[in-house]
N, C-alpha and C positions, 0 to 999 in steps of 0.2 A: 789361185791364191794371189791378193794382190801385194803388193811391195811392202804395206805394214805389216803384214804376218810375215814375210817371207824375214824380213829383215829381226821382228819378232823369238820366230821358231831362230834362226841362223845365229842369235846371241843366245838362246838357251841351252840348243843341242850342243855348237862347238866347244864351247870350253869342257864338255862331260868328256872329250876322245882324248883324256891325257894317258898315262903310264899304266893304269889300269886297261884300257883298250887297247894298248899295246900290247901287255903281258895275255889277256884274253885273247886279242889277236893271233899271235903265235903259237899259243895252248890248242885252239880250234884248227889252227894250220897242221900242227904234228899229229892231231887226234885224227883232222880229215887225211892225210896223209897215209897215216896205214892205214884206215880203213878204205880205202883205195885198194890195198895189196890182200887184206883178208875181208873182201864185203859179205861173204858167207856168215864167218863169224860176228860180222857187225850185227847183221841181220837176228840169226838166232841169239845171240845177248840184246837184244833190243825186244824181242818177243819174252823173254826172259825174264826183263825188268818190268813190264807190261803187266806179266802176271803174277809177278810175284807182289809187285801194287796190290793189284786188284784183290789178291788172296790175302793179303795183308790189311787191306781195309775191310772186308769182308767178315774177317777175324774179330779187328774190333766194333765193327755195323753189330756182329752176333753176341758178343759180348754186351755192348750194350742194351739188347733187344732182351737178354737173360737177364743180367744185374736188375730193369725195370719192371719184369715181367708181362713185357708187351702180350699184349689179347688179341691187338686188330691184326688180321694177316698181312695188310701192307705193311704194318713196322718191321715186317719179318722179310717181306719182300727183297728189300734193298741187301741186307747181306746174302740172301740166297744166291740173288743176281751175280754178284760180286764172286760170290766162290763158284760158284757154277761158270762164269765166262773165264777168271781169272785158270781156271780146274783145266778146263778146254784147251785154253791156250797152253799150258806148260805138258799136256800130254797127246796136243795134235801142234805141234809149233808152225808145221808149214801152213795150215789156215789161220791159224793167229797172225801167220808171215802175212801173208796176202790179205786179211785185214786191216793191219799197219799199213801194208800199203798202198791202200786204198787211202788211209788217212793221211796218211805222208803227205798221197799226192793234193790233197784239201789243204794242207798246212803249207806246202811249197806254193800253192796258186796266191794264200793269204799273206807271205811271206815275200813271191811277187809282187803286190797289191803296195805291201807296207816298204819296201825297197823303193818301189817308183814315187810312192809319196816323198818318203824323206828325201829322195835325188831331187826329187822338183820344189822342195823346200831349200834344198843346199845350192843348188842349181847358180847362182850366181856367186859361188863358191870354189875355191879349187879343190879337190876332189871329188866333187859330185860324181862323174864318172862313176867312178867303184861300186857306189851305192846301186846307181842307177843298172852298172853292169852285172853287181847280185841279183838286184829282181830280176833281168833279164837270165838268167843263168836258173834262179829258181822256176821260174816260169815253163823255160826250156825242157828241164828236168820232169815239169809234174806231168806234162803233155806225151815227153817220152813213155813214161810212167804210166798214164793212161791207156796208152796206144797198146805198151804188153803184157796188161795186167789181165787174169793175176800168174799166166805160164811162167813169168819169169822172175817173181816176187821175191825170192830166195835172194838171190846175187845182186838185185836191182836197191830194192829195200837198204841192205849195207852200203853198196856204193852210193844211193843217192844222197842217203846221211852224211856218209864221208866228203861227197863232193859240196853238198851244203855248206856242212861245218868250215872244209878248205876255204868256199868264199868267203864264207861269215869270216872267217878267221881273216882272210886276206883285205876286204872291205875296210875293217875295224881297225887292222894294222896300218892300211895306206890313208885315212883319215888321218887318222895321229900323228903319223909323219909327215905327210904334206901340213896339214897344221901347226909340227911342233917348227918345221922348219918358215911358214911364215908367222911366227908369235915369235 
């Protein structure tokens, strides 16, 4: 990136980390926080909300496909899909578990990806750090996550969220701060 964008992206992004990224800050810190002490729990309410989505778009995909009186069987397809995987996961949760975390681990490597950019955007910034220390930290995590999946899907699934969220939370909060205190 060269110094016009940098200096570009560094007037747009910072003035967004006011009191709002504060109070998200701290919201994502207490949430990763116990989910730290119950990752079990996180885990299955995360497979939970997953399918109860899926079951709930699925609901209206079939709705719709009735109210129009759809004819081709692909219009039918998509709510089948929908209640059949959402069906799956709310009555086998530990393979919906170990699915999610298979996703998880795709969404922490993107999540890596998008942390290092914005650090090397802020980069001549004071807090860049943080930034740069989430992607490293999500990064960490998805690799972990690879290495024991899916035996350990359960416990990991919850914690990784938890531990995300803590840094998201923590990233978001020291931005603001180190900012609010030079503005």
């Amino acid at each position: 990136m060269d110094t016009n964008t940098t200096s570009t992206v560094t007037r747009i992004i910072l003035p967004n980390f006011g009191k709002l990224s504060a109070i998200a800050g701290t919201l994502l810190i207490v949430l990763g926080a116990i989910g730290i002490f119950l990752p079990n729990l996180v885990a299955l309410e995360t497979t939970l909300l997953v399918s109860g989505l899926l079951l709930v778009g699925g609901i209206f995909w079939l709705i719709h496909s009735v109210k129009y009186r759809s004819k081709e069987w692909t219009e039918w397809l998509k709510p089948a899909l929908l209640l059949v995987i959402g069906g799956l996961m709310a009555f086998y949760p530990m393979t919906g578990i170990a699915t999610i975390g298979l996703l998880l681990a795709t969404y922490l490597l993107i999540d890596a990806y998008s942390s290092f950019i914005m650090a090397y955007a802020l980069r001549h910034n004071k807090g860049w750090f943080w930034m740069a220390f989430n992607g490293l930290t999500s990064f960490v995590l998805a690799t972990l996550f690879l290495i024991g999946w899916p035996a350990s899907s359960l416990w990991l699934v919850g914690l990784f969220i938890s531990i995300s969220l803590l840094f998201d939370g923590i990233a978001l909060f020291s931005i603001y701060w180190v900012q609010r205190k030079h503005h």
